[in-house]
C-alpha positions in Angstrom: 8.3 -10.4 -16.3 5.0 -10.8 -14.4 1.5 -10.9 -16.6 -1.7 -9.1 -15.5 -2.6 -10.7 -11.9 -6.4 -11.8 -11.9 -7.8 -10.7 -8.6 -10.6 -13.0 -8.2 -10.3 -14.7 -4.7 -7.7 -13.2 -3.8 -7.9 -12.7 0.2 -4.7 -11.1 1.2 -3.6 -7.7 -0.5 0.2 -6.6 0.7 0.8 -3.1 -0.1 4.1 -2.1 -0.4 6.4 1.1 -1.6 9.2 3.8 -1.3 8.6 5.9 1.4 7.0 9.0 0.4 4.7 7.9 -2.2 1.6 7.4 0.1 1.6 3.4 0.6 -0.4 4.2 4.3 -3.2 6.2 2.5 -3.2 4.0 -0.6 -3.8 0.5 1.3 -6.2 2.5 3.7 -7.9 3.2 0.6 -7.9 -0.2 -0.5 -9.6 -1.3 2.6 -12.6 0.6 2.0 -12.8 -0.2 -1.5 -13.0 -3.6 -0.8 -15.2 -3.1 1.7 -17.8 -2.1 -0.9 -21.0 -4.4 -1.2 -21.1 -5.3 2.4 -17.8 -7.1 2.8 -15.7 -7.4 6.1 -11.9 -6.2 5.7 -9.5 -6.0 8.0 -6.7 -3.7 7.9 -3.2 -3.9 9.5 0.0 -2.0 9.8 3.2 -3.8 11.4 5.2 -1.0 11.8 4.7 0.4 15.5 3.6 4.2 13.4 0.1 4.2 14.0 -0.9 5.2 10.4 -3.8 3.8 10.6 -5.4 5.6 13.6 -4.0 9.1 12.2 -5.1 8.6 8.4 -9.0 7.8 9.8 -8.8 10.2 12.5 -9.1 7.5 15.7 -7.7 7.1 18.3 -4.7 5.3 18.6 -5.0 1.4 17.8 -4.2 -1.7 20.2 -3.5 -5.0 19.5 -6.9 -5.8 18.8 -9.3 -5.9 15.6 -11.5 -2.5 16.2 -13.6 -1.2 13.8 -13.0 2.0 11.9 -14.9 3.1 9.2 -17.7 1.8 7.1 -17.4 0.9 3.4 -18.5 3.2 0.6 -21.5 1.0 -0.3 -22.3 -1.0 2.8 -19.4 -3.2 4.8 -17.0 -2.8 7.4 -13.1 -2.1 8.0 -11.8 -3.4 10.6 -8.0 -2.0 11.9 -5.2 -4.0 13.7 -1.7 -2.4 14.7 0.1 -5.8 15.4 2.8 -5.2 18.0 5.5 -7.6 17.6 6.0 -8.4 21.4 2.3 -8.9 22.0 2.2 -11.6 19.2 5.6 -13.4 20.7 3.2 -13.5 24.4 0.0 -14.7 22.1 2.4 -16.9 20.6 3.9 -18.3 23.3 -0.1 -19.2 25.2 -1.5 -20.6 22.1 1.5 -23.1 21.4 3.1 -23.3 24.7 0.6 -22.6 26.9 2.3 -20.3 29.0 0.0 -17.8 29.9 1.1 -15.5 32.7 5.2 -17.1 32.5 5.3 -15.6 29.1 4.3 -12.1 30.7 6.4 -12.8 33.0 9.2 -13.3 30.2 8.1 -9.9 29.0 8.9 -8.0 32.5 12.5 -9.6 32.4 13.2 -8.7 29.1 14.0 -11.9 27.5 11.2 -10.9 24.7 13.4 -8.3 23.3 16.2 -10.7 24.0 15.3 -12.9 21.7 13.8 -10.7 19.0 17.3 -8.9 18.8 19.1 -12.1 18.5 16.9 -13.3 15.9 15.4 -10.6 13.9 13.6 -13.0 11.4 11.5 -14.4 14.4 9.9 -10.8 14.8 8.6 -11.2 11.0 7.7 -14.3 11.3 5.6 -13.3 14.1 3.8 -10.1 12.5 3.0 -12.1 9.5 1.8 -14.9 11.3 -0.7 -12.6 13.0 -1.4 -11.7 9.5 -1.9 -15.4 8.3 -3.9 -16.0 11.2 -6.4 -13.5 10.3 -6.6 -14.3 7.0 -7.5 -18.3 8.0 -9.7 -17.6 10.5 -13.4 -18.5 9.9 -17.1 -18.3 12.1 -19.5 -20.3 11.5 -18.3 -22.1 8.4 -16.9 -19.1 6.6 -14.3 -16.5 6.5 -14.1 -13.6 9.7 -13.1 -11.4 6.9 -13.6 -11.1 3.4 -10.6 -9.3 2.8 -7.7 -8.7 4.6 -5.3 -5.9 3.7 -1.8 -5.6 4.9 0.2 -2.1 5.1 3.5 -3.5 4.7 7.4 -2.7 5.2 8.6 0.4 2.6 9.8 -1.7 -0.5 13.5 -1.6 0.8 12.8 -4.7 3.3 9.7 -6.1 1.9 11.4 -8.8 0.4 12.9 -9.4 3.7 9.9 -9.2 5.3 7.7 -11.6 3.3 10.7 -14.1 2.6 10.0 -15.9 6.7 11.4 -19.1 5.4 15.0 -17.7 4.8 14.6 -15.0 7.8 14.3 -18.3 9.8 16.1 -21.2 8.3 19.4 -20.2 11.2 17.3 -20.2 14.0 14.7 -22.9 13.8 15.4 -26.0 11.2 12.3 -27.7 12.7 9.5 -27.5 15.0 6.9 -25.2 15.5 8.6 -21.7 14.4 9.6 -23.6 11.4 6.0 -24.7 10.9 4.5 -21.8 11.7 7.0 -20.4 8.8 6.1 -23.1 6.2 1.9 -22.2 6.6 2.5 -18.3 6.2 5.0 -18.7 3.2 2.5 -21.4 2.0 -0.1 -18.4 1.8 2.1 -15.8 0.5 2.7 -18.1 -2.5 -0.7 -18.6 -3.1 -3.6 -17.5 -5.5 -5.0 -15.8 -2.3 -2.0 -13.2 -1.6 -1.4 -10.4 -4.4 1.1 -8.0 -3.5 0.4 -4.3 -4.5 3.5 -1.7 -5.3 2.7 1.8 -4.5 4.4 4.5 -6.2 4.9 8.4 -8.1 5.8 8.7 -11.2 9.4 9.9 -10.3 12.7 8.0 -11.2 13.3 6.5 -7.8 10.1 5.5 -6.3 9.7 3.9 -10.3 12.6 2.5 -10.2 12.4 1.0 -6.6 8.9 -0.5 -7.5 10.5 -2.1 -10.6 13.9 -3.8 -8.6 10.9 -4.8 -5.9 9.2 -6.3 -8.5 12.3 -8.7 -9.6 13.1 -9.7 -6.2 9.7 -10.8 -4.9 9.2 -12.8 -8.3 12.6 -14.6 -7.8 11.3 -15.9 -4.3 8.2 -16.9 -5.8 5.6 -14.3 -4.9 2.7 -12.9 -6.6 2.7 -9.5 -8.0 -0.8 -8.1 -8.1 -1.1 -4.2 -9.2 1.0 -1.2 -9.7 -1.0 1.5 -8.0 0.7 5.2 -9.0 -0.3 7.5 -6.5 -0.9 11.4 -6.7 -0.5 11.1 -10.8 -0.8 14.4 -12.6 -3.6 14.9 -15.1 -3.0 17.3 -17.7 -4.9 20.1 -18.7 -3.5 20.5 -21.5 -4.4 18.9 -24.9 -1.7 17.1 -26.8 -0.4 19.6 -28.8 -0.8 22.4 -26.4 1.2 20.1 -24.1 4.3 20.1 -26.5 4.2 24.0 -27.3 4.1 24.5 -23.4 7.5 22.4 -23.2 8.7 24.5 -25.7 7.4 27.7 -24.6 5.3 28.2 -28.1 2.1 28.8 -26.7 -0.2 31.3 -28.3 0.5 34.5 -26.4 -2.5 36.6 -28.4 -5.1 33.4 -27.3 -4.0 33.4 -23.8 -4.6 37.3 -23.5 -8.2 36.9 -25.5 -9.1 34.3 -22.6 -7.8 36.5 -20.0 -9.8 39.1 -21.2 -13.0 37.1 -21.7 -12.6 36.4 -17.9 -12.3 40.1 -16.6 -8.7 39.4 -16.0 -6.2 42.6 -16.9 -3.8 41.1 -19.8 -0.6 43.3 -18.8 2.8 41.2 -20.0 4.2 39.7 -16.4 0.3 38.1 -16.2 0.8 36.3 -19.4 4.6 35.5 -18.7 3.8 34.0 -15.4 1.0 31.9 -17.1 3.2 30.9 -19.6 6.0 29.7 -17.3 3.6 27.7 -15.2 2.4 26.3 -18.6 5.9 25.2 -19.1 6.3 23.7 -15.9 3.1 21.5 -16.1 4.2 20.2 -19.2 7.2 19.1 -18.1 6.1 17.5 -15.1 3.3 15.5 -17.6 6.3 14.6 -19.9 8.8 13.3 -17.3 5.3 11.4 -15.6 4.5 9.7 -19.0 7.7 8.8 -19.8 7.9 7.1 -16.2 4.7 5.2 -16.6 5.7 3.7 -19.8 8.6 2.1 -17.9 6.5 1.0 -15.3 4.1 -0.5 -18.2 6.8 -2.5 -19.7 6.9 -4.0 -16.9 4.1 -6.1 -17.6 2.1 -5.9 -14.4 -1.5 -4.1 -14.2 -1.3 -0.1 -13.5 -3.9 1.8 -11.5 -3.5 5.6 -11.5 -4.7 7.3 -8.5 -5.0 11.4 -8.8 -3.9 13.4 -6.5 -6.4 14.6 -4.4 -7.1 18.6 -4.1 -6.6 19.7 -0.3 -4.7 16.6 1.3 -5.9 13.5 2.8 -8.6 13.3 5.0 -11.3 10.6 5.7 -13.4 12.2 2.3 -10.5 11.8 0.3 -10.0 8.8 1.0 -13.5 7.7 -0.3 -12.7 9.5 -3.2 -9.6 7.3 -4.0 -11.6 4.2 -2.8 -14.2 5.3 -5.4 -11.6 5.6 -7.6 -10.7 2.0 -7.1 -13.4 0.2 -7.2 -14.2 2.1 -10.7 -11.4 0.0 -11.3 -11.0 -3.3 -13.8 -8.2 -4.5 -11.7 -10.5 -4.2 -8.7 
């Protein structure tokens, strides 16, 4: 199994997870922590939802870099929702030169045409955007410190990120084939980390830990284990165990009540003690979930669950959170 993922140059964070488990608002928060201290990240989502834009509150994204939010110490993030037919027409003028014929292409429909036929040509061409970003450099250094990529839901990451296979029926050699090598050369690398996003439920958990075995047996780096909306108990240990097993102190929990102004009639204290029971379920089921995520041997981040949803605050919060962070 993987060992703890040092994060020191690394340059392009994939963040990946099951569906439900906030992988959007976890690699939005990401951005902005690495924003922190004046660096440049760019942010991307490949999936034609427009996360980005409704997460930060903007206006809906184009296929170009825009900035959208500023980091919690000094920095920028920069957004990009990369539209797969756009890159096969930037493609096509930056190796091809075609220019308008390739926008021509796109009025007859022979883009979709050949992104249907071939579906790992469409991945090869949203991660190439991605590459490209990553490699590109003014002046003698890097456009962007940091670029951070909100990936496919962990049910086609490995899909996704493995361009070599995706392409090895449609294009033995030549450019696409080259252009496959590079990225694949980069997602290999000491520069990509891929992040796993999920809850501390069986299925997310146990998603994240089949995801984590696949991309290790192509050959790609595991970075972090980020556990979003984790429960923190309020209970102390033993408290915790008598709530499971409905023991509580009846007498203390009317003495409280009392002390607060709060009338201690019997369906008060029963409803107090069922919620009691419910929390410490939920914290039991939790733990034993993050032990199997643990064992896993790959760095784990917990993330709370922020109090009144997600909005562009809370999402400082949780970049806060993260950059409190060893692993970050």
């Amino acid at each position: 199994m993987s060992q703890p993922s040092d994060l020191s140059g690394v340059r392009l964070h994939i963040v990946t997870g099951k569906g439900g488990t906030g992988k959007t608002t976890v690699a939005a928060a990401l951005a902005l922590a690495l924003a922190s201290g004046g660096k440049k990240v760019l942010l991307c989502e490949v999936e034609d939802r427009q996360g980005i834009a409704s997460i930060f509150d903007v206006a809906p994204l184009p296929y170009a870099e825009r900035r959208i939010a500023v980091g919690p110490d000094g920095g920028e993030v920069f957004a990009l929702a990369i539209d797969t037919e756009a890159a096969l027409l930037e493609y096509l003028d930056m190796f091809y030169r075609l220019g308008k014929a390739g926008k021509a292409l796109d009025r007859f429909g022979v883009i979709d045409f050949a992104t249907t036929i071939a579906p790992g040509l469409g991945d090869v061409l949203l991660t190439g955007k991605v590459f490209e970003a990553t490699r590109r450099s003014e002046a003698g250094r890097p456009t962007y410190d940091a670029v951070v990529l909100d990936a496919p839901p962990t049910g086609r990451i490995g899909r996704f990120l493995n361009v070599n296979t995706e392409v090895a029926g449609i294009a033995k050699v030549g450019l696409i084939r080259n252009q496959a090598d590079s990225i694949m050369g980069l997602l290999k690398s000491g520069q990509t980390r891929i992040h796993l996003v999920t809850s501390l439920e069986e299925m997310p958990v146990q998603e994240t830990l089949d995801s984590i075995i696949e991309l290790e047996g192509i050959g790609l780096p595991i970075g972090v284990i980020l556990v979003n909306l984790a429960t923190e108990s309020e209970l102390a240990s033993g408290d915790l165990h008598a709530a499971v097993r409905s023991e509580l102190d009846e007498t203390r929990i009317e003495a409280t009540l009392k002390e607060a102004g709060v009338e201690a009639d019997p369906p008060v204290v029963a409803g107090l003690l069922e919620l009691a029971r419910q929390h410490g379920e939920r914290v039991m089921l939790e733990r034993e979930q993050q032990t199997r995520l643990e064992a896993a041997g790959v760095p784990v981040v917990a993330l709370p669950d922020v109090d009144g949803g997600i909005d562009l605050g809370a999402l400082y919060e949780l970049a806060n959170q993260l950059c409190a962070s060893a692993e970050f």
